[in-house]
C-alpha positions in Angstrom: 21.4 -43.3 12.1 23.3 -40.4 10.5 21.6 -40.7 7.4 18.3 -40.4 8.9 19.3 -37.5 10.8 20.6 -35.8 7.4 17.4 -37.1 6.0 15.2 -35.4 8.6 17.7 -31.7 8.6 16.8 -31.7 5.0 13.1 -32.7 5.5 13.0 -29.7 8.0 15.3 -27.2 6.1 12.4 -27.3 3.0 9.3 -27.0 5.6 11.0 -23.6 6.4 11.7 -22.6 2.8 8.6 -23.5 2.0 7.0 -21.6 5.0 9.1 -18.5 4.2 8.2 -18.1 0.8 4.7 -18.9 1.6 4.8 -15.7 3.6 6.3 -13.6 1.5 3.6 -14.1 -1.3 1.2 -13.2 1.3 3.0 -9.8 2.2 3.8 -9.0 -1.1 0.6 -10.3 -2.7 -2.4 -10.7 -0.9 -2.4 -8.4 1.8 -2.1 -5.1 -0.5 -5.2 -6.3 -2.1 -6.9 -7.0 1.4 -6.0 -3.0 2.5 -7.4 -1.7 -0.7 -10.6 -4.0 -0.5 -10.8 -2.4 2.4 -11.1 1.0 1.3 -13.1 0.1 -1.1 -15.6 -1.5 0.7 -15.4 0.7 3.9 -13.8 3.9 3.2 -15.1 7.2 3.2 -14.4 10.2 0.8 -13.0 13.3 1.0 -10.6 16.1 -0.9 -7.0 16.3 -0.1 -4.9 19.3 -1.2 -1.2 18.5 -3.3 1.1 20.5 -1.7 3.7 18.9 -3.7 4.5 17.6 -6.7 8.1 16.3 -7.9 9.6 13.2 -10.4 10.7 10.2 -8.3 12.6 7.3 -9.4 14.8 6.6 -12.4 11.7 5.9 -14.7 10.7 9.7 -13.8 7.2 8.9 -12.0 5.4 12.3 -10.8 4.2 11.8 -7.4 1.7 14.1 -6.0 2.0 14.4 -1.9 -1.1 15.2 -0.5 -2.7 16.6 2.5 -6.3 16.1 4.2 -8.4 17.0 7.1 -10.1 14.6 9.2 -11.8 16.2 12.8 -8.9 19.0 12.8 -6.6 16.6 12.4 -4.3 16.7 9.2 -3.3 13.4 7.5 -0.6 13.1 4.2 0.0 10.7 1.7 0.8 10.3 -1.7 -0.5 9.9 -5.1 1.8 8.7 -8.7 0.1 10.2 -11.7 1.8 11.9 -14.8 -0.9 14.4 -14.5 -0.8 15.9 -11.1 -0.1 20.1 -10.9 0.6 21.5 -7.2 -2.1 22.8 -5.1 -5.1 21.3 -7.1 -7.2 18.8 -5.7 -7.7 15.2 -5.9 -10.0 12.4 -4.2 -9.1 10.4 -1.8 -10.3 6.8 0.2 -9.6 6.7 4.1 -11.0 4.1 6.7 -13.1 6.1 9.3 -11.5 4.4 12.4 -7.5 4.8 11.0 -7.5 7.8 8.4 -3.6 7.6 8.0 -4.7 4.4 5.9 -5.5 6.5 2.6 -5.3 6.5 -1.2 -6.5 8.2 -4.0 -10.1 7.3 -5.4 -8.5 6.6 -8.8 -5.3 4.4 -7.7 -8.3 2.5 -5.5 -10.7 2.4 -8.4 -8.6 0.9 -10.5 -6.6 -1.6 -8.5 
């Protein structure tokens, strides 16, 4: 009887594992490409305005933080690119109904 039970926790212990790992390659994997096929498919265009630019990270990334207006309402986000200068402008994707889910034309072009 004990072995069946040990037999059964370990049966049980992998359909977790297994479950749990599942997940996680669906947060980390899929879903990204679901938002930006999102985007893609439904998003609108606009300009947004860097109104900063600094390196990030070890590997010395330049990220661009933008700004944009949607119905007097101002939305942020950012943008990595080697070649972004302060103040100029750049593209952007946003979803009508939920403008604070934005990125740039380019990062969604080419994802």
């Amino acid at each position: 009887m004990e072995i069946n039970l040990n037999l059964l926790n370990r049966y049980k212990s992998r359909i977790v594992w297994t479950v749990i790992v599942l997940l996680m390659f669906w947060y980390l994997g899929i879903r990204p490409e679901m938002r930006i096929s999102e985007l893609r498919n439904d998003g609108k265009q606009t300009k947004a305005y860097l109104y900063e630019v600094k390196g990030v990270g070890s590997k010395g990334t330049t990220r661009g933080f933008y700004r944009f207006e949607i119905y007097n309402n101002l939305y942020e986000g950012f943008y990595d690119n080697d070649k972004l200068v302060k103040y100029d402008s750049i593209d952007i994707i946003y979803l009508l109904d939920n403008p604070e889910r934005n990125q740039a034309k380019k990062f969604v072009e080419d994802y």
